[in-house]
N, C-alpha and C positions, 0 to 999 in steps of 0.2 A: 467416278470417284477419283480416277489417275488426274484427273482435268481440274477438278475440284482441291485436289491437293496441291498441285502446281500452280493454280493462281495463288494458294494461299503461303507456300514458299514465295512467290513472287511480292508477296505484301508486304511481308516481315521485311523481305529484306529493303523494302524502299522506307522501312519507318527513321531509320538513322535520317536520313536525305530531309523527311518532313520534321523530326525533333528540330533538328538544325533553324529550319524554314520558320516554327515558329517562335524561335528564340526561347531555347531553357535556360537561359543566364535572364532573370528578371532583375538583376543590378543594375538598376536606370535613375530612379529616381531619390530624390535628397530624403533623410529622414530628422524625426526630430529624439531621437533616445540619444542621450550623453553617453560618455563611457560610463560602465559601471563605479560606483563609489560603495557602494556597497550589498552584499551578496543575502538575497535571504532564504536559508536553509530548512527544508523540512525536518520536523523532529520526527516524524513517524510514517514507515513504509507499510504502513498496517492496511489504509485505505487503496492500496495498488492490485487490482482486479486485472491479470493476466489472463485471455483467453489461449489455453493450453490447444485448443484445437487448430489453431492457427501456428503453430510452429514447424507445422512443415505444407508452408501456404505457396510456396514456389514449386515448379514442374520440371523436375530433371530430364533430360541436361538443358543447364539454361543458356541462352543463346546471346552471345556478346555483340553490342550494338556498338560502333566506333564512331561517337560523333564528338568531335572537339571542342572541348570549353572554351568557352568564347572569351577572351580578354576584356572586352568592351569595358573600360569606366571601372575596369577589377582595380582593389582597394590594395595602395602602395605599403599600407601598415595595419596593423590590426588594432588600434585605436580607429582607423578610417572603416575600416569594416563594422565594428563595432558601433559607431556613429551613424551609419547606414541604415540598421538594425531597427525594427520595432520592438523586439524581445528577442533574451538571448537566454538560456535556459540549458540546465541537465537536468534532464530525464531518462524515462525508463518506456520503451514500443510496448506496446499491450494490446494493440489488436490490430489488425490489416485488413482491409476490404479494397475492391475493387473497383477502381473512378475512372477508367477506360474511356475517351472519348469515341462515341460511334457516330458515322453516320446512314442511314440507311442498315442499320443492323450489320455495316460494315466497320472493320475496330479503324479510328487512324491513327491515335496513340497510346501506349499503352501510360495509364499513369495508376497509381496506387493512394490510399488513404490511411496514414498510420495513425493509431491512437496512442499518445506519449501523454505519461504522469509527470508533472513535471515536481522533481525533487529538489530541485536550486532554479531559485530565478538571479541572474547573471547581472541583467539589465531590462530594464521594461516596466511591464506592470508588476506590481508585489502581488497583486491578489490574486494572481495567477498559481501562487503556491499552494500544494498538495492538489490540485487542480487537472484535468484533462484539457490537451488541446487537439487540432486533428492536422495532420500534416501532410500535404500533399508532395507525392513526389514521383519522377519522370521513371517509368521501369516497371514493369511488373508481367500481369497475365493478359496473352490474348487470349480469347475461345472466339475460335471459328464454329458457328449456329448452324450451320451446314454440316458442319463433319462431327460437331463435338471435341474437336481437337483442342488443347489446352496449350500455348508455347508460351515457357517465361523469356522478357528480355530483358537484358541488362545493359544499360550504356555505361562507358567506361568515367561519362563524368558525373552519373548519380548511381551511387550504390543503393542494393536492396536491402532495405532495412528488412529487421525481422525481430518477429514476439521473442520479450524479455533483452535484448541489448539495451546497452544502457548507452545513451548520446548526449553530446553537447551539440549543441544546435544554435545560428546565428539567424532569424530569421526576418523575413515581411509579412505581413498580414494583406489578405485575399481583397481586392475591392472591390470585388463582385457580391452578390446576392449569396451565394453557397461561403459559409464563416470556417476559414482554416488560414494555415498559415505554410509558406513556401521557404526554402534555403535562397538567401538572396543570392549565392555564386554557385547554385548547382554542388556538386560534392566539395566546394571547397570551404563550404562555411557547413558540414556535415561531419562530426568528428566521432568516430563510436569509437567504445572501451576496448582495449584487449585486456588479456587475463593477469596483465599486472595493475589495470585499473588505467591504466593510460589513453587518455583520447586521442586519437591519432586518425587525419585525411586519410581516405582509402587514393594510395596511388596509384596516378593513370598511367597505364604504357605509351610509350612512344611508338605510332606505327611503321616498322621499316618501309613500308610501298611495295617490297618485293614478294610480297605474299608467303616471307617467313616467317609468322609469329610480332612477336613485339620486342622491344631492348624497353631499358627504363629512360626515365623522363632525362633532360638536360639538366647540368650543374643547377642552374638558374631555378629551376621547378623544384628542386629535392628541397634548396636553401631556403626557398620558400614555403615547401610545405615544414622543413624543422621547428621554422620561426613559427609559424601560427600554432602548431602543435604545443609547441611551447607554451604560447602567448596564452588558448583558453586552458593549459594545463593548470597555469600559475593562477588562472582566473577562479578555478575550479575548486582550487586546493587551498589557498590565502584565508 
């Protein structure tokens, strides 16, 4: 069982290394959605089916994954992010299931599956309104089938959604066979409400190196996440 536990701390902690590996910034390719011109809003929250059982879907204490977002081709303005975009959307998380890639009944990452209402389409398809989509994103639960062990993890560049938040979302759609939709820059195009109603980037620590904890991001990262907080605020709200 000591041997059995020990590999499977030795796992977790190489999953940062393989996030990295297969690239969670999917910001590569050109898109064809315009900026928004105009926003189309649901008149009624009545059809939004929350599963309540799922609000406490993560395994304390969750376990901080420090893998760095990747710059690659990241969008200089938020008209360019926006243009990137196949749909841009707020919504409302309403369910979570577990899209863990295995192999051999072994986990190699963990990834989750959000179900989002979506209450405003931003940019995209219109008939997506009052409508479900499914969201895939990097973070979530391992279970180790050997021990039964449950560990959640969280990387510092995509936050763990969770049942009932309410988000703005910049997204790509999947071009594989399984139909959902991805954050094109990892948490940066990821923006969930706080309790004044504002969507705001979950900011990432800066890592000292020296195995003290974290400081916060560079001038240059904070001015950046203001601007975009701003940018779908005003998108949200007009």
């Amino acid at each position: 069982m000591k041997k059995a536990k020990l590999l499977w701390g030795i796992l977790i902690s190489c999953l940062a290394v393989l996030a990295l590996a297969v690239g969670v910034n999917i910001y590569e390719s050109k898109s064809k959605v315009p900026a928004a011109k105009e926003i189309t809003k649901s008149k009624s929250s009545s059809k939004i089916v929350i599963n309540q059982a799922k609000k406490n879907y993560y395994h304390e204490p969750i376990q901080k994954a420090g893998v760095a977002e990747s710059r690659i081709n990241y969008p200089m303005t938020f008209s360019e992010m926006l243009k990137e975009s196949d749909l841009v959307i707020q919504g409302t998380v309403t369910d979570l299931t577990d899209n863990t890639e295995y192999q051999s009944e072994t986990p190699v990452l963990p990834f989750t599956m959000a179900k989002v209402y979506i209450n405003k389409v931003l940019a995209g398809n219109r008939n997506l309104l009052n409508k479900y989509i499914n969201l895939r994103f990097l973070g979530g639960n391992l279970a180790n089938k050997k021990t039964s062990e449950v560990q959640t993890i969280e990387y510092i560049n995509s936050p763990l959604l969770r049942v009932g938040q309410k988000v703005a979302l910049v997204l790509k759609k999947s071009q594989g066979k399984e139909k959902y939709y991805q954050s094109i820059v990892g948490g940066k195009s990821i923006f969930i409400a706080n309790s004044k109603g504002q969507y705001l980037r979950t900011a990432e620590p800066k890592p000292t190196g020296g195995g003290g904890g974290s400081q916060p991001q560079n001038t240059s990262e904070l001015d950046d996440d203001a601007l975009m907080n701003q940018k779908i605020n005003d998108l949200i709200h007009r």
